[in-house]
C-alpha positions as CSV (number, residue, x, y, z in Angstrom):
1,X,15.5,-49.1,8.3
2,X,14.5,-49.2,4.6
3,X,17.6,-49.0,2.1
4,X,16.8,-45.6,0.0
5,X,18.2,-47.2,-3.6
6,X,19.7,-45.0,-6.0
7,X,17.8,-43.3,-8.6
8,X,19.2,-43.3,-12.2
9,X,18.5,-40.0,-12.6
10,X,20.9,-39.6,-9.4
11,X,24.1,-40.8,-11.8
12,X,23.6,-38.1,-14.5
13,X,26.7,-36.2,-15.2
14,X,27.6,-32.6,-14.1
15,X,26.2,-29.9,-16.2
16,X,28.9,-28.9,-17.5
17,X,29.5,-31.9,-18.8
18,X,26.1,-32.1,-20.6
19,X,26.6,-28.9,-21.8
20,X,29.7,-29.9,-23.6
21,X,28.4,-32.3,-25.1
22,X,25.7,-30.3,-26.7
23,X,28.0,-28.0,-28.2
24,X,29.9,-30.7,-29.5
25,X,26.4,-32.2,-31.2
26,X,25.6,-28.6,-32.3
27,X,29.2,-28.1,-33.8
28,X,29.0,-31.6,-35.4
29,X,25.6,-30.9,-36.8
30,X,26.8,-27.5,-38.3
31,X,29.3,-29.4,-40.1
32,X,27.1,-32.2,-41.3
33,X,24.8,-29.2,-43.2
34,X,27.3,-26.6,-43.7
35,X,30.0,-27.7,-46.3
36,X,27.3,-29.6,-48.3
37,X,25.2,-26.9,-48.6
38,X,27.2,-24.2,-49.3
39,X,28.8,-27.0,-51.8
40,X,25.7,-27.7,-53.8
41,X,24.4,-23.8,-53.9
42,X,27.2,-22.0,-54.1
43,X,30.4,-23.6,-55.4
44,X,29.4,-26.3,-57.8
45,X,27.0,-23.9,-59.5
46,X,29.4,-21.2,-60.2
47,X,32.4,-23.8,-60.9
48,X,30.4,-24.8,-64.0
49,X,29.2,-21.3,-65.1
50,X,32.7,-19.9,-64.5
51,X,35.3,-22.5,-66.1
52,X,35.0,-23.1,-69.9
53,X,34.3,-26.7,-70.1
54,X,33.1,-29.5,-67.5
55,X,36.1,-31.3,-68.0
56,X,37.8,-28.5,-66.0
57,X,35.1,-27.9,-63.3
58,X,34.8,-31.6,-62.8
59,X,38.5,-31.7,-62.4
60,X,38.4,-28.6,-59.7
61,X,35.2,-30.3,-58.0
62,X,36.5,-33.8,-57.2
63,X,39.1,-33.4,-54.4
64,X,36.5,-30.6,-53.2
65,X,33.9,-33.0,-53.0
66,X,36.1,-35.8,-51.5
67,X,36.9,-33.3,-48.7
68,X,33.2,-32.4,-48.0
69,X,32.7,-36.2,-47.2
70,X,35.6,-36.4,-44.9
71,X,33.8,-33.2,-43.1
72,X,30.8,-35.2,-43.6
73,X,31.5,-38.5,-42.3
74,X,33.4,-37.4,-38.9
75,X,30.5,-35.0,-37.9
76,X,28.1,-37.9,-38.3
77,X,30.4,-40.4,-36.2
78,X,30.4,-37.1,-33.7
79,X,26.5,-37.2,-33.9
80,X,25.9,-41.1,-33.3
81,X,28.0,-40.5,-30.2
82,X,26.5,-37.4,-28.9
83,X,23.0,-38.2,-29.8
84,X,23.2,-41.3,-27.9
85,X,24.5,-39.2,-25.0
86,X,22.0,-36.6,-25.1
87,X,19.4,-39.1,-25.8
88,X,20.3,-41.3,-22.7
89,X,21.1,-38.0,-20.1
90,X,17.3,-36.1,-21.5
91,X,15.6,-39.5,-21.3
92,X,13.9,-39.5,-24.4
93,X,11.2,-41.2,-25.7
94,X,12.1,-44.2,-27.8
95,X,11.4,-43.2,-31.1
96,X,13.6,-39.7,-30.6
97,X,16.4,-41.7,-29.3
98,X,16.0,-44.2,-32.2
99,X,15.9,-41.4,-34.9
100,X,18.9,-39.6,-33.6
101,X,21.6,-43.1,-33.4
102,X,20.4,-44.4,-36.3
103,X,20.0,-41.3,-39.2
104,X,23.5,-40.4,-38.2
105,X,24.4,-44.1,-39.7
106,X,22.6,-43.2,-42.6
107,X,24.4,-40.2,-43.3
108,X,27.3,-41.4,-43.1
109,X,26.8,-44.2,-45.5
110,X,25.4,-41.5,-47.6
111,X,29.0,-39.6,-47.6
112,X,31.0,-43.1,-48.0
113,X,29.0,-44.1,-51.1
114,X,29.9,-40.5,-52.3
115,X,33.5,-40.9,-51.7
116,X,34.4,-44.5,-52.9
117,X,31.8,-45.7,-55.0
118,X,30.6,-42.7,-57.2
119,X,33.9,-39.9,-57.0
120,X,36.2,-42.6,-58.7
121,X,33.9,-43.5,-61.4
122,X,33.4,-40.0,-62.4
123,X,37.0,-39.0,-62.1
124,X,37.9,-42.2,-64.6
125,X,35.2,-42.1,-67.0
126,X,36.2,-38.5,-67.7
127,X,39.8,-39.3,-68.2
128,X,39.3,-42.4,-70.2
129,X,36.7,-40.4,-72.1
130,X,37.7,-40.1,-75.7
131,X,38.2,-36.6,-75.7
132,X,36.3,-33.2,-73.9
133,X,32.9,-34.6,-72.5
134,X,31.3,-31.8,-74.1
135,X,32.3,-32.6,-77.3
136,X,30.8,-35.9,-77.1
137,X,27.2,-36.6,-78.7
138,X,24.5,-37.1,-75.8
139,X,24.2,-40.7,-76.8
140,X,27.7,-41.3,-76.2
141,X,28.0,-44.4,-73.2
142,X,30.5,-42.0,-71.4
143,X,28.8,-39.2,-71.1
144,X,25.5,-41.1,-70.3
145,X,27.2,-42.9,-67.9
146,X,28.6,-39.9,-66.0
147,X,25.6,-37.5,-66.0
148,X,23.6,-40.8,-63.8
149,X,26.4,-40.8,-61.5
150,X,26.3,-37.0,-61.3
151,X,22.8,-37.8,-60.8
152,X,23.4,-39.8,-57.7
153,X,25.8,-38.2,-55.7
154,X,23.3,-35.2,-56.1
155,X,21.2,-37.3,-54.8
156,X,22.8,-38.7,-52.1
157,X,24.6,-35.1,-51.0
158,X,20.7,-34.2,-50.7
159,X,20.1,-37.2,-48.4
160,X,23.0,-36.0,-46.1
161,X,21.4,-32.5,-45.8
162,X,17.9,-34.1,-44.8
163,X,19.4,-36.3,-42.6
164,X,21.4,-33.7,-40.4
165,X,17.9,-31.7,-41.1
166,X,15.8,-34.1,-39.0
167,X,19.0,-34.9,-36.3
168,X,18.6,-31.4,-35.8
169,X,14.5,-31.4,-35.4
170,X,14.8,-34.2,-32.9
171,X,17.2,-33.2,-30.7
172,X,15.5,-29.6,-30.4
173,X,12.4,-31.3,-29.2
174,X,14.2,-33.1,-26.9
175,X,16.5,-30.3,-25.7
176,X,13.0,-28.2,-25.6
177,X,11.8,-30.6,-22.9
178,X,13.4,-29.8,-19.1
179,X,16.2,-31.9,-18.0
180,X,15.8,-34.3,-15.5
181,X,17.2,-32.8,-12.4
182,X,20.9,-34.1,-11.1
183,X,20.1,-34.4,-7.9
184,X,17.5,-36.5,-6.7
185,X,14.7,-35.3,-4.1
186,X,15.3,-36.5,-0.3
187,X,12.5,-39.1,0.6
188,X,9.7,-37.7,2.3
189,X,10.2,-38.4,6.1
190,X,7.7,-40.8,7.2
191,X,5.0,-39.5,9.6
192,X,4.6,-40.9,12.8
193,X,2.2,-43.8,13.5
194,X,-0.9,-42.2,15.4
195,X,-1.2,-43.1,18.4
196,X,-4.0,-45.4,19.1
197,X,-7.1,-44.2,21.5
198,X,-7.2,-45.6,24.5
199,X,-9.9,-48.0,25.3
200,X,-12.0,-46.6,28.1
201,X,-14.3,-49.2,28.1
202,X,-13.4,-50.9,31.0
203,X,-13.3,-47.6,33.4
C-alpha cells in the first residue's frame, strides 16, 4: 500500500489559534500608528501653541516622547513575530512575507534612534543652552543644533507611521486571500483496474 505523506498544510494550527494571533497583529499594529499619530497631530502641536516658551513644551514633550517609543518598539517586536506567523500559516507569497518581517525591524530601529540617540541630545543642548532657546539669535550653534535634531526625529516618527502603514497594507492582502484549509482532503480512492477482454480468438 502507498504511504499517504502528510501535507504541511495538514500541521496548521487550530483556528482559534490563528485568530489570536491576528488580533494580537491588529492590536500591535494599532499601537505602532496610534500614539505616534495622535503624538505628532495633536499633542506636540498644541504643547507649543499652549505653553509660553519651547523651553517649557520641550520639557513637557520629552518623557512623552520617550514613552511613545516604548509603545513603539514592543508593538513592532509584536509585529515581527506575528507577521511571521501569519505569513507562514496564509502561505504568502515571498515578497509579502519579506515585507512584513523585515519593515517591522525597521520600525523599530526607527523608535530606538528616537529614544537614545536624538531625545538625549535635545534634552541637554537645551539645558546647557545659555539661557531660553527663544531668546537665542537663529545663528546661535545651540539652537541650530536642536532645530536639525527636531528635524529628524520628525522625520523618523514619520518613518514609523509609514512603516506600520504598509505592515498593515500587506497583511490585509494576505488576510483578503482564503486560508488554506486545516484539514487536508482524503486521497481519491483509486479506481479499479479494468478488467481485460477476454481473447476469443482461439474459440
Amino acid at each position: 500500500m502507498a504511504r499517504i505523506e502528510s501535507s504541511p498544510v495538514s500541521r496548521l494550527p487550530s483556528p482559534a489559534l490563528r485568530s489570536l494571533v491576528v488580533t494580537l497583529h491588529l492590536f500591535a499594529l494599532t499601537l505602532a500608528v496610534g500614539p505616534p499619530l495622535f503624538f505628532g497631530a495633536a499633542v506636540a502641536p498644541a504643547v507649543f501653541r499652549i505653553l509660553p516658551t519651547r523651553d517649557m513644551a520641550g520639557a513637557l514633550q520629552s518623557p512623552i516622547l520617550t514613552r511613545a517609543c516604548w509603545f513603539a518598539e514592543a508593538s513592532f517586536a509584536v509585529l515581527f513575530l506575528t507577521s511571521w506567523l501569519i505569513g507562514r500559516w496564509w502561505q504568502a507569497p515571498r515578497l509579502s512575507r519579506s515585507l512584513m518581517t523585515r519593515a517591522p525591524i525597521l520600525g523599530m530601529i526607527s523608535a530606538v534612534v528616537i529614544e537614545k540617540l536624538l531625545i538625549p541630545p535635545i534634552d541637554r543642548i537645551r539645558t546647557e543652552a545659555p539661557g531660553l532657546i527663544d531668546n537665542l539669535p537663529a545663528a546661535d550653534p545651540s539652537r541650530a543644533l536642536l532645530d536639525r535634531y527636531h528635524r529628524l526625529s520628525t522625520s523618523f516618527f514619520a518613518a514609523e507611521i509609514a512603516i506600520a502603514i504598509v505592515i498593515l497594507v500587506v497583511t490585509a492582502r494576505v488576510l483578503a486571500a482564503p486560508p488554506p484549509s486545516a484539514v487536508s482532503r482524503a486521497p481519491s480512492a483509486a479506481r479499479p483496474p479494468v478488467p481485460k477482454l477476454l481473447d476469443l480468438s482461439d474459440v
